[in-house]
N, C-alpha and C positions, 0 to 999 in steps of 0.2 A: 675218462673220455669215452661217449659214445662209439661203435662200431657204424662209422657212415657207409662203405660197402656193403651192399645186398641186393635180395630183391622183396619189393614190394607191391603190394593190390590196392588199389583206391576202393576203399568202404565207405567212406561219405562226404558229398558236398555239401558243404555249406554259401550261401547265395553267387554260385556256380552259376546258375541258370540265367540270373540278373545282372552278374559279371560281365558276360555273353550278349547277351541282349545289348547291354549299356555299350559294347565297343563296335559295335556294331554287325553281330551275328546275326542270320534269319532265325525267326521262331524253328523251322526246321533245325539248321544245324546245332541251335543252342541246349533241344529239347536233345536230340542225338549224343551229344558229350555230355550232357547232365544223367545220359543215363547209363553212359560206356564203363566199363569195371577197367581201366586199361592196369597193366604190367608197368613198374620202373624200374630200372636194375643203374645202379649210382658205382660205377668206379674211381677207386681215387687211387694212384700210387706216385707221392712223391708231389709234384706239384700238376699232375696231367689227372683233369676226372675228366670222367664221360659220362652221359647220361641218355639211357634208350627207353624208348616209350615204344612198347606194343600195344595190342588191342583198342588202337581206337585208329583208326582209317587206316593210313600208311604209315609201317614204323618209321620209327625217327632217331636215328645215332646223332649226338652232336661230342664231341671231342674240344677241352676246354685246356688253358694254362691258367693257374690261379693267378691272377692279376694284370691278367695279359687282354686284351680286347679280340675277340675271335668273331668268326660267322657262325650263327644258328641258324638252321632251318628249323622253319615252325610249322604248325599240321596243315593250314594252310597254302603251304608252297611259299610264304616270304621267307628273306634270309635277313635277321637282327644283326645287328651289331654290338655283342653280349660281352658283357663282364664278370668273372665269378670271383669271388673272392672266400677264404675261409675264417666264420665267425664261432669260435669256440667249436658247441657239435651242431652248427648251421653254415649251411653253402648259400651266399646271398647271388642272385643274378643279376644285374642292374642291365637290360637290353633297349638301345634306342630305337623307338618305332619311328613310323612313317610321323613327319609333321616336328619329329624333335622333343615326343613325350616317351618318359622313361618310363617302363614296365619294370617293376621290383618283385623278384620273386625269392623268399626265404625259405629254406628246406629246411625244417627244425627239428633231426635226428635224435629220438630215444631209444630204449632196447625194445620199444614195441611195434618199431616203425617211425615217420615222419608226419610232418604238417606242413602244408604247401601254403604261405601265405601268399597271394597275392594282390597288387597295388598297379592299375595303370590311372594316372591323372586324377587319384583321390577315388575310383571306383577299387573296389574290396572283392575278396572271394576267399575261401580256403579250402583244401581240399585235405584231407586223410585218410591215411596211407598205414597198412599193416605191412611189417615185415613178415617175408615167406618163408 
C-alpha cells in the first residue's frame, strides 16, 4: 500500500488549460493556473483526510469524512457539495456543481507522488504531482 500522506508540487499539466477554458474560465485566469506550481499536502488518519492547496491564489483547507458528503471550498470562492471515498492507493472526489453536473476528481498515489485525473461533464484534464 501506497503512503497517501505527504506533500507535494505540481510539475505538469496536461490539457489543464483547455479544462479551464471548456468550464468556463477567462483566457486570463486559465492562462494563470496553467502556469501556477501550487503545494498539496493530503492528510489522512483514520476515516478524516484533508487536503490544502497553497500557491495558487488563496490557500485552501477543506477537511473531508470518507463517505460522508461534506462542503468544499474551491479557489473560486464557491462551496461544492464533495464526496470522497478510498479507492485502493486513489482518493476519488465526486463534487456536485452548479446546474447538477458532477466534477470527478481521482488522486492516484504512488511512492513518486500522485496524478490528479480530472472529469466535469465528459471535459478531461490531469495534472502531476511530485512527492516533497
Amino acid at each position: 500500500m501506497v503512503q497517501i500522506a505527504g506533500r507535494y508540487q505540481l510539475v505538469e499539466n496536461v490539457k489543464f488549460y483547455e479544462f479551464l477554458k471548456k468550464i468556463g474560465s477567462t483566457d486570463e485566469q486559465a492562462s494563470a493556473a496553467d502556469k501556477a506550481k501550487p503545494f498539496v499536502t493530503v492528510g489522512i488518519d483514520g476515516d478524516k483526510v484533508t487536503i490544502k492547496i497553497e500557491g495558487f491564489g488563496d490557500d485552501l483547507e477543506n477537511h473531508f469524512v470518507l463517505g460522508k458528503q461534506c462542503e468544499e471550498k474551491q479557489a473560486d470562492g464557491s462551496v461544492s457539495k464533495t464526496t470522497v471515498t478510498k479507492e485502493g492507493d486513489a482518493l476519488k472526489l465526486v463534487s456536485i456543481e452548479e446546474g447538477g453536473v458532477n466534477l470527478t476528481r481521482i488522486y492516484k498515489f504512488t511512492d513518486s507522488g500522485f496524478e490528479l485525473s480530472m472529469n466535469l461533464g465528459g471535459i478531461e484534464a490531469k495534472q502531476i504531482y511530485k512527492r516533497l
